[in-house]
N, C-alpha and C positions, 0 to 999 in steps of 0.2 A: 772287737779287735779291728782297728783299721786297715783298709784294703791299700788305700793309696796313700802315696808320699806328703802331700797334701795334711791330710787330716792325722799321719804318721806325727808328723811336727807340731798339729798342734798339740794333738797328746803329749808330745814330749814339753811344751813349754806350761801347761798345765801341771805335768810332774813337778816342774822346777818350782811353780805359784807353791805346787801343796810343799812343797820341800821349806818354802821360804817362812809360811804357816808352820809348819814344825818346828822350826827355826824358835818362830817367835812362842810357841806354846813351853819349848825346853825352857826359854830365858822366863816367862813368867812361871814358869816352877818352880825355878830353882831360886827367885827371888822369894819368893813366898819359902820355899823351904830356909833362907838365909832368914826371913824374919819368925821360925820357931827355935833360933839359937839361944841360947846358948845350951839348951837343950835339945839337938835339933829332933824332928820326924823325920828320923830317915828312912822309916818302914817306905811311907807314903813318896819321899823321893825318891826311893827304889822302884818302885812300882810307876813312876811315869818316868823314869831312866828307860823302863822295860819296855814302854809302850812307844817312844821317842824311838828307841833303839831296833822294833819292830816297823814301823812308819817309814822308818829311813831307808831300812834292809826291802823292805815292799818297794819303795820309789829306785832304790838304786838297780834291782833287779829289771822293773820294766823298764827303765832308761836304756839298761845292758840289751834289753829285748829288740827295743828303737834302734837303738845301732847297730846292732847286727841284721838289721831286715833293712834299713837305712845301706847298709854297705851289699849285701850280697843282695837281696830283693829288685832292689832302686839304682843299684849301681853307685851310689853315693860313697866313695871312701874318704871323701873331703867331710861331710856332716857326721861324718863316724867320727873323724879325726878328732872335728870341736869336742863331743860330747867323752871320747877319753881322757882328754884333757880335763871336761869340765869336771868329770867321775873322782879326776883325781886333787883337784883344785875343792873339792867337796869335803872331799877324804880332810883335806889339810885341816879345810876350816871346823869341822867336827872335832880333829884331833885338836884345834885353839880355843874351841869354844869350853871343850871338858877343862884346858889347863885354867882357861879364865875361871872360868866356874869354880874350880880348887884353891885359884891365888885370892878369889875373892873371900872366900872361909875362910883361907889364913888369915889374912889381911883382919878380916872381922872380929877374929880366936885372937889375935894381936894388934891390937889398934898399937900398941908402942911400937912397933918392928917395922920401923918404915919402907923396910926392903922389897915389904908387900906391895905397897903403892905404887914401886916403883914400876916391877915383875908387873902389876897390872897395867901401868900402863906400854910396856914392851910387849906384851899381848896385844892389848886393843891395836898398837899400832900394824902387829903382823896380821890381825885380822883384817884391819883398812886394805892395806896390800894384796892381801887375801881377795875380797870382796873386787878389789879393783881391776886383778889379773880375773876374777870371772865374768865380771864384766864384759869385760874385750873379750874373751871367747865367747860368751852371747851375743855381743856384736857382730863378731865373725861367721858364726853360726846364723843369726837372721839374715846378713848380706848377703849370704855363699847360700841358703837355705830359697833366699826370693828369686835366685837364677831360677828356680823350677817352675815362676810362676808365666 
């Protein structure tokens, strides 16, 4: 457990690295689960839903940990700030990525229904968006984060 502010921060942007790895391990599941369709396994993509869904729950708890020792510990209510924001800018892109993930089966279940194509790419664009506003709160958070160096 980190003692100081310092090494508080860098744990917390290691959280984000493993967060961004999970990121990428849900997209290659759930592509691989698209290619056992038309029959899919959905045992097995339940079962890394499960484990994705444990990984995130473990990283957004110690984030929640960071920011509360970040604010009342360190005094920081400004790096608290970024990181509810980021919590919830998280939240969004989790809840985009499940709808992508389902518009993309439809899409695949209906190659004729172009409405799926369309739904996916109104996704991908809110996810861009998505991506962009957490950006800038990591931005803001590294700037307001290096006052303590």
């Amino acid at each position: 457990v980190p003692t100081d502010s310092k090494s508080l921060i860098q744990r917390f942007y290691h959280l984000q690295s493993e967060r961004l790895e999970t990121y990428r391990l849900f997209e290659e599941g759930h592509e691989a689960y698209l290619r056992t369709g038309p029959h899919y396994d959905f045992d097995h993509y339940r079962q890394l839903v499960h484990e994705i869904t444990q990984a995130f729950c473990g990283i957004s708890k110690e984030v929640l940990e960071i920011k509360g020792r970040l604010h009342h510990e360190f005094d920081r209510p400004d790096l608290s700030e970024h990181i509810e924001k980021l919590q919830s800018k998280e939240k969004e892109k989790l809840e985009l990525t499940a709808r992508l993930q389902l518009a993309r089966q439809q899409a695949q279940d209906h190659p004729e229904d172009e409405d799926w194509q369309e739904k996916i790419q109104e996704i991908k664009h809110e996810i861009i968006k998505n991506k962009e506003a957490l950006s800038e709160i990591m931005q803001d958070f590294k700037y307001d984060s290096e006052e303590c160096d």
